[in-house]
C-alpha positions as CSV (number, residue, x, y, z in Angstrom):
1,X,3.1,-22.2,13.9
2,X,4.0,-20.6,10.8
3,X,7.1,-19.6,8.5
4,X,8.1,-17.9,5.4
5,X,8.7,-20.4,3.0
6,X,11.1,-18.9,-0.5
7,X,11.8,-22.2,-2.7
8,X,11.2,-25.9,-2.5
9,X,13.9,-27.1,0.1
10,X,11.9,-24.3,2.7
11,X,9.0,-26.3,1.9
12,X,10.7,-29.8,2.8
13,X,11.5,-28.7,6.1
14,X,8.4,-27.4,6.7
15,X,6.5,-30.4,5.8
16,X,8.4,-32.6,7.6
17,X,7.8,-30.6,11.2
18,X,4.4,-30.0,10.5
19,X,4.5,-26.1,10.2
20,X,0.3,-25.1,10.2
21,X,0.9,-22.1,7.9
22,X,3.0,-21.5,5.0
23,X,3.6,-18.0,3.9
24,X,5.1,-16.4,0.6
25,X,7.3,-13.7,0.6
26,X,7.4,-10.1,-1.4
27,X,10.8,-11.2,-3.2
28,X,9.5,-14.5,-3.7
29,X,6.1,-13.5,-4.8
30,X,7.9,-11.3,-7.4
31,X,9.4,-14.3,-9.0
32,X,6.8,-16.6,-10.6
33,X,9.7,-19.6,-11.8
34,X,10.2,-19.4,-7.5
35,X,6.6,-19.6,-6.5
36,X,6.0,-22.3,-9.1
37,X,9.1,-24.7,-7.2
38,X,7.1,-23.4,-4.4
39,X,3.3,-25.0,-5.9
40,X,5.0,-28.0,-6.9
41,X,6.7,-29.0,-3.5
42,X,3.3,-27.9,-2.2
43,X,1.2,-30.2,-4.4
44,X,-1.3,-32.6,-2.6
45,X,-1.0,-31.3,0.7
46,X,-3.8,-28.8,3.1
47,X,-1.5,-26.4,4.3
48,X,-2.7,-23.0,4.9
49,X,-0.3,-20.9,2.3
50,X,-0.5,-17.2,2.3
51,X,1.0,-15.1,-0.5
52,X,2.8,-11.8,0.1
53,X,1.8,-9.0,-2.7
54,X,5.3,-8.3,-4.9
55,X,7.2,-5.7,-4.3
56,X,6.4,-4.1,-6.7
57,X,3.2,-2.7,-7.4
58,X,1.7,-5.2,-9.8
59,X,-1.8,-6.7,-9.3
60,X,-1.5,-9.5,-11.9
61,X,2.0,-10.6,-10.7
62,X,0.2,-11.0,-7.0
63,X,-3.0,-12.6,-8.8
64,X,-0.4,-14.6,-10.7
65,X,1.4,-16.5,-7.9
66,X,-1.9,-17.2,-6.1
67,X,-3.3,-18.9,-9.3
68,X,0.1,-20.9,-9.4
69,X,-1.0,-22.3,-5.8
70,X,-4.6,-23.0,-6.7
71,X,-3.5,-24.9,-9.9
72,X,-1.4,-27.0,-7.2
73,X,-4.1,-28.3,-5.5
74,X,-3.6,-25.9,-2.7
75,X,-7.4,-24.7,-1.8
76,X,-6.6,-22.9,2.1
77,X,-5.6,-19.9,0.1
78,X,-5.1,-16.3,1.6
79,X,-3.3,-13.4,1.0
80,X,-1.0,-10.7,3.2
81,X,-0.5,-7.0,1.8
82,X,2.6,-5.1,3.1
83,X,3.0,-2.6,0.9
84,X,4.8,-1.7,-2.1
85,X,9.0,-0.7,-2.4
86,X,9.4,2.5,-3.8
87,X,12.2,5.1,-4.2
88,X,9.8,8.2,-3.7
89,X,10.6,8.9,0.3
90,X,7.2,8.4,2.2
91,X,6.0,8.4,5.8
92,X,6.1,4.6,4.9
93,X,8.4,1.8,4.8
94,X,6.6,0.5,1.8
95,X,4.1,2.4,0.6
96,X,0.3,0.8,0.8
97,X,-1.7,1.7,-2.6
98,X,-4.3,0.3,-1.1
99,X,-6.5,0.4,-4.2
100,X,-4.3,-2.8,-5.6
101,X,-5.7,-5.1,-2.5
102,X,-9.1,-3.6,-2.8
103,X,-8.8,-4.1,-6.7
104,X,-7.5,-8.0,-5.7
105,X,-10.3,-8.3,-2.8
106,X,-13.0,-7.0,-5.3
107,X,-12.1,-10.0,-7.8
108,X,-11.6,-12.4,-4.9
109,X,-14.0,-11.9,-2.2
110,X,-13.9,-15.1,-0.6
111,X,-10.1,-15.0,-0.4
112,X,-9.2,-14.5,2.9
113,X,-7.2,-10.9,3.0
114,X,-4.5,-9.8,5.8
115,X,-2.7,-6.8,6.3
116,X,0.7,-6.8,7.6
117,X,0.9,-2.9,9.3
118,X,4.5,-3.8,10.8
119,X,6.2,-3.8,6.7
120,X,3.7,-1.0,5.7
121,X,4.6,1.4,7.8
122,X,8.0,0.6,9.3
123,X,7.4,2.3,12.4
124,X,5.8,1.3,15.5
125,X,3.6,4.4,16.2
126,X,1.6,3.7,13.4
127,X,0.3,0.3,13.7
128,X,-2.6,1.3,15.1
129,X,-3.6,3.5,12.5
130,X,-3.3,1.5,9.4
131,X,-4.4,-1.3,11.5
132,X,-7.3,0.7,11.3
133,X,-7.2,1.7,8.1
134,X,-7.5,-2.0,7.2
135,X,-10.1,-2.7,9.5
136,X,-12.1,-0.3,7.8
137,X,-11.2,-1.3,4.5
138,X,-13.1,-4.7,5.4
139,X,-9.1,-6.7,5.8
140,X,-9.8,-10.3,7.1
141,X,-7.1,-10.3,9.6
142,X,-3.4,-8.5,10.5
143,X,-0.1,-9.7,11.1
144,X,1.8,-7.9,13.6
145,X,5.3,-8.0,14.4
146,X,5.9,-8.2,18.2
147,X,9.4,-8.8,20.4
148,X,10.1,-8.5,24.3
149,X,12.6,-6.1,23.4
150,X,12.1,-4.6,20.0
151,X,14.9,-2.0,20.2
152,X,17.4,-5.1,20.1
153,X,15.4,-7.2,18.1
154,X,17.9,-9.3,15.3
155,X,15.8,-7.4,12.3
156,X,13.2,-4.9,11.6
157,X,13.6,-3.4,15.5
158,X,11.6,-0.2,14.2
159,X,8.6,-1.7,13.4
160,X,8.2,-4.1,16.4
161,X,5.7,-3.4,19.5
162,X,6.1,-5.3,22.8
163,X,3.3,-7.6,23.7
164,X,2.0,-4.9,26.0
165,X,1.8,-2.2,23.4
166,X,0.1,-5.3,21.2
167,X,-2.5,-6.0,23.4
168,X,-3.5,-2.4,23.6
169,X,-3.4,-2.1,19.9
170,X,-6.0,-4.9,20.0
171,X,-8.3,-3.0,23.1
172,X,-8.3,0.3,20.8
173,X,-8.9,-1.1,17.2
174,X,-12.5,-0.7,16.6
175,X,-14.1,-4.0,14.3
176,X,-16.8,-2.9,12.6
177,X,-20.2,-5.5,12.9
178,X,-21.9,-7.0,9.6
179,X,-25.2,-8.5,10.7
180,X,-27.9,-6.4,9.5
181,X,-29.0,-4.9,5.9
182,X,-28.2,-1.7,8.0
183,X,-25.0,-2.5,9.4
184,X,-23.9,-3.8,5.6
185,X,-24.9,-0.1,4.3
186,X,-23.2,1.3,7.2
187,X,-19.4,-1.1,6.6
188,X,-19.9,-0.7,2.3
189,X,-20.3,4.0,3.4
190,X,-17.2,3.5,5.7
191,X,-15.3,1.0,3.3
192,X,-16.2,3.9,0.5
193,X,-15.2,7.2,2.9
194,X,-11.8,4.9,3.8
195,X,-10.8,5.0,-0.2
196,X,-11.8,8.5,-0.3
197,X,-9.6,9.1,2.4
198,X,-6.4,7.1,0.8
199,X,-7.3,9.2,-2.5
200,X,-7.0,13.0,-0.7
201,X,-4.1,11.2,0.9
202,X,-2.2,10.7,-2.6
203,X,-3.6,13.8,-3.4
204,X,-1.9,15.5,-0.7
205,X,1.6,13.5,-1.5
206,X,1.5,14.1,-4.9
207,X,1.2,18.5,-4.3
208,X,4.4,18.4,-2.0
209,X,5.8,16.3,-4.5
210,X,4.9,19.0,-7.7
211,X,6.0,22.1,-5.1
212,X,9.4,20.6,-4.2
213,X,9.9,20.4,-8.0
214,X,8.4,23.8,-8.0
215,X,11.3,25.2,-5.6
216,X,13.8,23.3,-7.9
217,X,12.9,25.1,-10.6
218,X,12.9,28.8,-8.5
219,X,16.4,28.0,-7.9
220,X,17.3,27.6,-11.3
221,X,15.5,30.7,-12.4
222,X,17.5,32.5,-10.0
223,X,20.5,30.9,-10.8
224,X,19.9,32.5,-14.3
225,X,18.0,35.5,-13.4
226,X,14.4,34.2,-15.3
227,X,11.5,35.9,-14.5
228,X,9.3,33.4,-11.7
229,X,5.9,33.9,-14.3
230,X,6.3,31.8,-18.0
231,X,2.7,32.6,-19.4
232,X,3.5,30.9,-22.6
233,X,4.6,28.0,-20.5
234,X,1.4,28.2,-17.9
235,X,-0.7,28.5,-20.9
236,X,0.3,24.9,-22.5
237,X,-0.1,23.5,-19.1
238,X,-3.5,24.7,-18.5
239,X,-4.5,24.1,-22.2
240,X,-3.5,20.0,-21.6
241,X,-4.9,19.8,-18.6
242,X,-8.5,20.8,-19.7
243,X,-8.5,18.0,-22.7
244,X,-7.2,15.2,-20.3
245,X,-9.7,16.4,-17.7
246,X,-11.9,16.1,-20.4
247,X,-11.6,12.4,-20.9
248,X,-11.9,11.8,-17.2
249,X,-15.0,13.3,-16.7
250,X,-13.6,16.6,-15.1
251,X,-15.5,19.7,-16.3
252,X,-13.2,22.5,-17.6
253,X,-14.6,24.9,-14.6
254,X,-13.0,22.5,-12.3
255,X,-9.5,21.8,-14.0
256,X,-9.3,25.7,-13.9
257,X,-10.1,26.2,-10.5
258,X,-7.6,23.4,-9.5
259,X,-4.7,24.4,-11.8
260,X,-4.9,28.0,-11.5
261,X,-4.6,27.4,-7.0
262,X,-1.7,25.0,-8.2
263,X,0.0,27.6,-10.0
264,X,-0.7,30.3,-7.4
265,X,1.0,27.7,-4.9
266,X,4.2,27.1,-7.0
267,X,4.4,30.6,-8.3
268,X,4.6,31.5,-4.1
269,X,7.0,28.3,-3.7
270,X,9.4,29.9,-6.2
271,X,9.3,33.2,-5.4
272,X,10.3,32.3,-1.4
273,X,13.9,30.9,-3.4
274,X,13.7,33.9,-5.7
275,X,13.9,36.3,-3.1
276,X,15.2,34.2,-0.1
């Protein structure tokens, strides 16, 4: 049995029926004076206590709270990674940046990591993939929010399978062996292809973020009658780009290539409003 435990009385109750696992929550992770009550009431007892990542995107916050525990005496340690808020709009609830729990995972391997797919995503049609996606990414475990009846479940009914649709998500994950010397080469190429994946991912997110911006700015130019090509503008943007290429290993062939298809690709974005 387990419950979300956010200050010291939570703790109380829980102790006193016996609760098997204790777990931290984003808004309570966020706030160290909480998870410190939190330690405290916790102190000189073996419960398994799992710690939420913060809300917001910061790895020593998360690192932060779990060192709290540890300091408490609390040694069954692991920790849960639902995502991040943010106000960008995303195909996810709260997006993943999955490179934070790697970063966390990479400091503390033997610290037990779980994925929660349910508050990553938001929806339940893609569970399975970031299920998945975890899997991959070498996640100890996942926490999956189920209901008989999800459309008139109390909270969160968007993100909630029925057992049925559960169990199948369990018959179509695929867990990935780690045995043999061959087997490790095989789950460290997948773990590194998975990151390369969540990279072109951003990638992707962050050009249809630039041409929306793009399109904003075609409709001001027609709004005011400016010519769709600023070389004097394009000029200063390809001229930084090659210095902080530069300094992040990026040869000044490839920026080109890159930023001259980027500005193709918002000069067509803004002509479409132009001329639309």
């Amino acid at each position: 049995m387990a419950t979300e435990v956010a200050n010291a009385a939570h703790v109380k109750l829980a102790l006193e029926h016996d609760i098997d696992v204790l777990w931290i929550g984003a808004r309570t992770t966020v706030n160290p004076f909480a998870v410190q009550e939190i330690a405290d009431a916790l102190a000189g007892t073996d419960k398994i206590v799992l710690v939420k990542n913060p809300v917001n995107p910061d790895l020593a916050l998360w690192i932060g709270g779990v060192e709290r525990l540890y300091n408490a005496g609390i040694k069954k340690l692991g920790v849960i990674h639902r995502g991040f808020s943010t106000y960008e709009k995303t195909k996810y609830r709260n997006i993943p940046e999955w490179q934070i729990a790697i970063e966390l995972q990479s400091r503390f391997p033997d610290l037990p990591l779980i994925c929660d797919p349910s508050h990553i995503t938001g929806r339940r049609d893609m569970i399975l993939e970031v299920s998945q996606q975890a899997l991959d990414l070498n996640y100890d475990g996942l926490i999956i929010e189920t209901h008989v009846d999800p459309d008139n479940a109390w909270s969160d009914a968007a993100q909630q399978v029925t057992p049925t649709v559960l169990k199948q998500i369990f018959d179509d994950l695929k867990v990935k062996k780690r045995t043999t010397e061959e087997v490790d080469y095989n789950t460290e190429m997948i773990k590194l292809r998975a990151n390369i994946d969540i990279a072109d991912s951003k990638l992707l997110e962050i050009l249809g973020n630039r041409m929306k911006v793009a399109e904003q700015i075609g409709a001001l130019k027609k709004a005011k009658n400016v010519a769709v090509l600023q070389n004097k503008r394009w000029n200063e943007i390809l001229g930084k780009m090659i210095l902080e290429g530069e300094e992040r290993g990026l040869s000044e062939e490839f920026i080109l290539k890159i930023f001259k298809a980027i500005h193709q690709e918002s000069i067509s974005h803004q002509e479409k409003i132009i001329n639309g």
